[in-house]
Legacy VTK file of the C-alpha trace (Angstrom):
# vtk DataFile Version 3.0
C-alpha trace
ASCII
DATASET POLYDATA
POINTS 96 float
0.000 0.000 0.000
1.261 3.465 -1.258
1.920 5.758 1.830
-0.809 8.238 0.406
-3.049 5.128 0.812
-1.278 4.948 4.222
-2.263 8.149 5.048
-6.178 8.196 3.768
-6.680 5.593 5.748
-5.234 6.655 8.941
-7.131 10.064 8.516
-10.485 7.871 7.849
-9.874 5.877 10.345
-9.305 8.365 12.982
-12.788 10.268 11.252
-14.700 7.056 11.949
-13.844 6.844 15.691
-15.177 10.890 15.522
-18.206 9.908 13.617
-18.446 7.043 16.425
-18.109 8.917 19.410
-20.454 11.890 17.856
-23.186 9.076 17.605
-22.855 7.999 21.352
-22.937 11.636 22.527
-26.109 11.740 20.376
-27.860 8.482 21.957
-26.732 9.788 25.606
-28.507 13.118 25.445
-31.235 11.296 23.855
-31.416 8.874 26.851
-30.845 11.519 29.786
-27.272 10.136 30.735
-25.623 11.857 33.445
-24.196 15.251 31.707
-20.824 14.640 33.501
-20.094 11.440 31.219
-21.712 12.973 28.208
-19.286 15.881 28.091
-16.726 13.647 28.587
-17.797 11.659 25.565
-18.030 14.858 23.679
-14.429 15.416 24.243
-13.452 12.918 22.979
-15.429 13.725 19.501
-13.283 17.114 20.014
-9.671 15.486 20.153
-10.913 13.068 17.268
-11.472 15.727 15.505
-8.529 17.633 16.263
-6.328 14.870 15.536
-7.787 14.635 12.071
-7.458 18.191 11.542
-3.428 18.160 12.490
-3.128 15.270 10.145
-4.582 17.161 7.280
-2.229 20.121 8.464
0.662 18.797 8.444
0.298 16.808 5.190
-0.529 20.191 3.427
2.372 21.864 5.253
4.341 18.857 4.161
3.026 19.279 0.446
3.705 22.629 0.669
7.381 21.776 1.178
7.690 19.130 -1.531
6.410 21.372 -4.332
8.463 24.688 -3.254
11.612 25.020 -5.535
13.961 26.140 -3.275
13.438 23.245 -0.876
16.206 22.990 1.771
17.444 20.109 3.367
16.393 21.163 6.665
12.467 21.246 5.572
11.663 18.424 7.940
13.564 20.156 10.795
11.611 23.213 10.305
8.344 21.099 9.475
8.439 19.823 12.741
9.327 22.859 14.937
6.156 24.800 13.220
4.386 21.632 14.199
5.703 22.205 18.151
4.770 25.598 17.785
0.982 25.077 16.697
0.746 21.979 19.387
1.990 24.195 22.294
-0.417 27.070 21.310
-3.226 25.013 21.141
-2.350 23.039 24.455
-2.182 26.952 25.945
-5.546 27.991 24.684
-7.319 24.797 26.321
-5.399 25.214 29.378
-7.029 29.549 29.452
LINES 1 97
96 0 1 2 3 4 5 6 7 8 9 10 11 12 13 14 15 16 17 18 19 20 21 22 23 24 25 26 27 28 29 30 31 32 33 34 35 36 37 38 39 40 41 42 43 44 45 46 47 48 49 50 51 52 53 54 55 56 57 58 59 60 61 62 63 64 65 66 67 68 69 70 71 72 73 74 75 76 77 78 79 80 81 82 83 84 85 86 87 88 89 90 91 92 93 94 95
C-alpha cells in the first residue's frame, strides 16, 4: 500500500472513531445520561477531531514543502518545529 493510501486511511480511520463517538454523545442526550459522562464523551469527539485536523495540516504543510523550488534540506527540521509551535499554542488555549 502506497503511503498516500497509508495516510487516507489513517485520517479515515481516525474520522470514523469521531463519527463514532459523535453518535454515542447523540444516543446519551437522547437517553438523559448523566451530563458529567456525556461531556466527557463529547471530548473525545473534540480530540478526534482535532487529531484529524493536524493530520490534514501537516500533510498540506508537508506538500507545501515538496512542491516549493527552493526546498532545503532542513524542511523536515523546520516542518516539525512549526508543528511544536501550533501543538503548544493550542495546548495553551485549552489550558485559558
Amino acid at each position: 500500500m502506497s503511503s498516500s493510501q497509508e495516510y487516507k486511511k489513517r485520517v479515515l480511520l481516525r474520522l470514523a472513531k469521531a463519527i463514532g463517538h459523535s453518535n454515542h454523545v447523540f444516543k446519551m442526550i437522547d437517553s438523559d445520561v448523566d451530563r458529567i459522562d456525556t461531556l466527557n464523551q463529547l471530548k473525545a469527539v473534540q480530540k478526534a477531531l482535532d487529531q484529524v485536523a493536524e493530520m490534514l495540516l501537516m500533510d498540506h504543510l508537508d506538500s507545501c514543502f515538496a512542491k516549493s523550488s527552493s526546498a532545503r534540506a532542513d524542511d523536515k527540521r523546520v516542518l516539525e518545529e512549526l508543528w511544536n509551535l501550533i501543538r503548544r499554542s493550542a495546548e495553551y488555549g485549552e489550558r485559558n
